[in-house]
TISE-449453 format. One record per residue (C-alpha): x, y, z. Coordinates in steps of 0.1 Angstrom, whole numbers. Example, Ala and Ser with C-alpha at 12.3 -4.5 7.8 and 13.67 -1.06 7.14 Angstrom:
// residues 2
px|py|pz
123|-45|78
137|-11|71
***
This chain:
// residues 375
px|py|pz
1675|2583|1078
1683|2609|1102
1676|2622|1142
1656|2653|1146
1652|2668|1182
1627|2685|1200
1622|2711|1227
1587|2714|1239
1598|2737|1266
1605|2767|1242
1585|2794|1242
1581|2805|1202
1549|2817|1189
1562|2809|1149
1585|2782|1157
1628|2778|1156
1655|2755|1157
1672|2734|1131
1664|2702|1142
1696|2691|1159
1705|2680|1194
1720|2715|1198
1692|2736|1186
1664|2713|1187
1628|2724|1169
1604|2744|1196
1570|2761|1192
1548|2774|1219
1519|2756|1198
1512|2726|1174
1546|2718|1181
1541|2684|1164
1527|2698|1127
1553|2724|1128
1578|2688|1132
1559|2672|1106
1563|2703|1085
1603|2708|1092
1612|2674|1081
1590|2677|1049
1607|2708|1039
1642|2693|1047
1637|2668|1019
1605|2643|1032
1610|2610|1052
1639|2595|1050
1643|2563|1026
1653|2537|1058
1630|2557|1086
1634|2588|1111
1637|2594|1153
1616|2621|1165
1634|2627|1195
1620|2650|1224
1648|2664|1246
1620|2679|1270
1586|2689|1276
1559|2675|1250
1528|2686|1224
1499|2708|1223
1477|2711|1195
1455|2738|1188
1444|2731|1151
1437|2698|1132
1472|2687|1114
1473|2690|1077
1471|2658|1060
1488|2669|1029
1527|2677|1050
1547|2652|1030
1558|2637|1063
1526|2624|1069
1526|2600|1044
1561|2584|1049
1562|2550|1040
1593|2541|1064
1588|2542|1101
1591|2579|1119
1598|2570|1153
1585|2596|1183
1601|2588|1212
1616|2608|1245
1653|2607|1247
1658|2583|1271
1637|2551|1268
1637|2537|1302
1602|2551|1312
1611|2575|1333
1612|2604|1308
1573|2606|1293
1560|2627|1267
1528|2651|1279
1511|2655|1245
1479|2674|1248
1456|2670|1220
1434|2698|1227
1403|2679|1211
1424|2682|1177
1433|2647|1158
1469|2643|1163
1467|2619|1124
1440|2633|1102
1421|2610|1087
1441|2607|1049
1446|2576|1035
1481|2585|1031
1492|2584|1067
1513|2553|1071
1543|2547|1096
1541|2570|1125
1548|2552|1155
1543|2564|1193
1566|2555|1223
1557|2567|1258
1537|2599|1253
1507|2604|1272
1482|2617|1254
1455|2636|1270
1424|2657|1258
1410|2637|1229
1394|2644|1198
1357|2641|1194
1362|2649|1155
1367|2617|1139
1396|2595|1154
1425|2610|1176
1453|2587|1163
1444|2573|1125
1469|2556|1101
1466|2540|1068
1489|2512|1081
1519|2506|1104
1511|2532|1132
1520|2520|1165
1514|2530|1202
1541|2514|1226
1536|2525|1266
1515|2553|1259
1489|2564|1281
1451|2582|1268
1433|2597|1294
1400|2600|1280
1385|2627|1312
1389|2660|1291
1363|2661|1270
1340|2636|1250
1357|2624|1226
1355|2595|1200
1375|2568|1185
1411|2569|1199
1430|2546|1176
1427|2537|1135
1465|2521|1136
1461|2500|1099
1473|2466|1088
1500|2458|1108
1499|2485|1134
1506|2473|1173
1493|2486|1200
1519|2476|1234
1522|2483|1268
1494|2513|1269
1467|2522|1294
1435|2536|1287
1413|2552|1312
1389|2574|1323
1369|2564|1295
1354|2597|1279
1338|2580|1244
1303|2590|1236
1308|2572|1205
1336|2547|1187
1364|2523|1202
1392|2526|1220
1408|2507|1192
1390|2498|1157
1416|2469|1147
1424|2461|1112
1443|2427|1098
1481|2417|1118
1476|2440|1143
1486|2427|1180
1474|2444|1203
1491|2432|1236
1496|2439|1272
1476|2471|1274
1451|2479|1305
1415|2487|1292
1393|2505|1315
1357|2510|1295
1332|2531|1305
1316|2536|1273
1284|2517|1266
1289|2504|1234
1323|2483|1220
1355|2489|1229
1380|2467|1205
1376|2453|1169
1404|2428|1162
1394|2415|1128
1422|2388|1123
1448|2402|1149
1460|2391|1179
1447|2402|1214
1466|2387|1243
1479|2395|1279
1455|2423|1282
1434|2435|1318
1400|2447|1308
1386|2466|1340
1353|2479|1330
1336|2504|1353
1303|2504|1371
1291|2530|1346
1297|2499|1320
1265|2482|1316
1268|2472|1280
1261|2435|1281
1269|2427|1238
1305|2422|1241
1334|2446|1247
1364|2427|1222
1347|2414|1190
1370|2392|1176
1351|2400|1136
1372|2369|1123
1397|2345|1123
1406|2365|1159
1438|2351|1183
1429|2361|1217
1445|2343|1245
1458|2351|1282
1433|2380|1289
1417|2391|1317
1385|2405|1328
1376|2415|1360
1343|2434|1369
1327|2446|1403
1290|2448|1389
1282|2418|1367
1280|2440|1335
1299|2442|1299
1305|2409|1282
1339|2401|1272
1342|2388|1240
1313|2392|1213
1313|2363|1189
1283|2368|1161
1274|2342|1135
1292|2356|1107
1328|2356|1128
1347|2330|1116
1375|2304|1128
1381|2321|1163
1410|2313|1189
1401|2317|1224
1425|2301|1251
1434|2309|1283
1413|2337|1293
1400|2350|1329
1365|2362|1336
1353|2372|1368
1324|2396|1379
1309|2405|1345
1274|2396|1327
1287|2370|1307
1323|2355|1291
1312|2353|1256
1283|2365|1240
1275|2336|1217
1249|2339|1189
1239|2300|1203
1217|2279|1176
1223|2307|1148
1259|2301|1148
1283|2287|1125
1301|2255|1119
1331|2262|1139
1331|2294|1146
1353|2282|1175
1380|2269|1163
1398|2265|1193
1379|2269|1230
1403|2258|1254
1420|2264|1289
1394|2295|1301
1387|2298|1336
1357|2320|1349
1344|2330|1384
1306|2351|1393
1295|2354|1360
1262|2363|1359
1246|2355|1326
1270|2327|1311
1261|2314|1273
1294|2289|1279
1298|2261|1270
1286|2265|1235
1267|2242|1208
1286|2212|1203
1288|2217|1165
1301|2260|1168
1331|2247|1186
1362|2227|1171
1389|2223|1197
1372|2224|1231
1393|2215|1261
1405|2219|1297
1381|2247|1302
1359|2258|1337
1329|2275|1333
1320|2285|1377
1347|2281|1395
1340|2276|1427
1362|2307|1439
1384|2332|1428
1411|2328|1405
1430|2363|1414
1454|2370|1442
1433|2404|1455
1416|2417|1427
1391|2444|1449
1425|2458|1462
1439|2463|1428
1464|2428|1426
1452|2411|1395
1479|2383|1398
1465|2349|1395
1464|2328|1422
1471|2292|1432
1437|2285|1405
1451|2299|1373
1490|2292|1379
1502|2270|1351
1464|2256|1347
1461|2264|1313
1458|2244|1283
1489|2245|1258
1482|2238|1220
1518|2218|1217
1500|2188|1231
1480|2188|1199
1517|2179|1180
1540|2158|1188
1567|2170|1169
1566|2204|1183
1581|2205|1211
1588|2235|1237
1606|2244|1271
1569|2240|1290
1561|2212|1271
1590|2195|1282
1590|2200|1317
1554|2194|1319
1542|2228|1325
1507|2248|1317
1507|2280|1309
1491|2303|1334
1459|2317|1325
1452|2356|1324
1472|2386|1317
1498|2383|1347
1526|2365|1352
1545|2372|1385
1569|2385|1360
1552|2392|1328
1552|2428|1310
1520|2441|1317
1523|2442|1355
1554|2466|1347
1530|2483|1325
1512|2491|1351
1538|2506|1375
1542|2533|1344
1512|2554|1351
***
């Protein structure tokens, strides 16, 4: 294990520094692959993990990274991360259309804390890991170029805390899930007209999906692909476009409870007299509100565990949503439907006091409205 700093404020057309707090690593450019580089030739990753720690100023990339820098492929965690982890100190890391991971299946480990990436690669995928990458409070602005798939994390990567936006895609997803990710209190605004999130057997909760009036694409923006846990979403739209979650015949054993919808084309794009046995396993505690298209409620026999849910409210269920508060209101507040009930001998803090949980991304206090406040 060991700390390696970083300086992206120095000027150095060939690169210098030892690595340490007191003469940290600085190149002009590809700052990062020179890193990468440094800690290979220092003896590879460490047995128990790395820090990546950046003193000051960020990354810029000017050439695809080489996927064959023993540092790539650590098996143990190399954290990136600015010195001080409060949010107020963020990492500028310009991709210049270059793949900040390559796409080797080797990569494995590298995890992300509040850089904001910007200028995204159109070459493949901008961030792509074998397994365990993670993204916590980053940001991806997606208005420099056209660019492609922005995150290929692996089995057990996470995804927390990040924004997306200006949503540059003319192909790919923001995020093409593999199995035990979670993938949690993020803001999605899509653009793009095609998907936007595969899950396949993760979990996708507390998240605000905002899509845009370019957004028209009415199959489904989250596909769940099986066995999905998504609960305490929300979706808000101004144009009745985009479907929320796509949910074909061959996706299995599905967990949807306690989502929002408002001012899309549809909630969930159901596959209807083609679907299979209980492809919803549980179907509970959603709310929606001006939904133009809606398929819900499903065929009695697709659905397993179908309660407490309302399909047309008769108003909204958000505090202000055109002015930007996505808070639920009086409607959603501790309206939801809570899966304790189902066992008696599981008990809980809500369940003893009686309470729902709230349905949607926001609590007054939850994480992603501080999310928010980042960018």
């Amino acid at each position: 294990m060991a700390d390696y700093y970083v300086d992206g404020t120095i000027s150095s057309a060939s690169g210098q520094g030892d690595g340490s707090e007191g003469n940290p690593w600085g190149k002009t450019d590809d700052l990062w692959d020179y890193c990468l580089s440094q800690i290979a030739a220092a003896g590879g990753a460490g047995s128990t993990g790395d820090n990546l720690i950046v003193l000051d100023g960020g990354f810029s990339q000017t050439t695809n990274p080489d996927p064959t820098v023993v540092a790539y492929s650590q098996g143990k965690m190399l954290y990136v991360r600015p010195n001080v982890l409060d949010g107020t100190q963020r990492i500028p890391f310009d991709c210049g259309t270059k793949r900040v991971m390559g796409t080797s299946t080797g990569e494995m480990g590298i995890q992300f804390y509040f850089c904001d990436f910007t200028n995204l690669s159109p070459d493949g995928t901008t961030i792509y890991t074998r397994s365990y990458g993670s993204v916590y409070y980053c940001s991806f602005d997606g208005s420099g170029s056209s660019h492609s798939t922005v995150l290929r994390l692996g089995g057990q990567g996470r995804v927390i805390g990040c924004r997306f936006f200006d949503d540059g895609r003319t192909a790919g997803l923001f995020n093409s899930g593999s199995a035990g990710q979670q993938v949690m209190w993020n803001i999605f605004e899509p653009s793009y007209n095609g998907y936007m999130v595969y899950t396949y057997g993760s979990v996708f909760a507390h998240n605000l999906i905002l899509p845009t009036a370019s957004m028209t694409y009415n199959t489904g923006m989250v596909l769940p692909i099986q066995t999905g846990r998504m609960f305490r979403n929300t979706f808000y739209g101004e144009t009745n476009k985009g479907s929320g979650f796509f949910v074909a015949n061959s996706y299995e054993s599905n967990y949807i409870a306690n989502n929002y919808f408002e001012g899309i084309y549809n909630e969930i794009n159901d596959y209807g007299t083609s679907q299979h046995m209980n492809t919803f396993e549980v179907l509970s505690g959603n709310r929606s509100f001006n939904i133009s298209h809606s398929e819900m409620p499903p065929l009695d026999y697709t659905r397993l565990i179908y309660q407490n849910n309302e399909w047309g409210m008769s108003e909204s269920g958000l505090v202000d949503p055109a002015n930007g508060d996505y808070r639920p209101n009086k409607n959603l507040i501790n309206a939801g439907w809570k899966d304790c009930d189902l066992n008696t001998e599981i008990t809980s803090l809500s369940a003893e006091l009686g309470i729902n949980p709230t349905i949607g991304a926001y609590d007054a206090t939850t994480v992603a409205q501080k999310v928010r406040d980042l960018y």
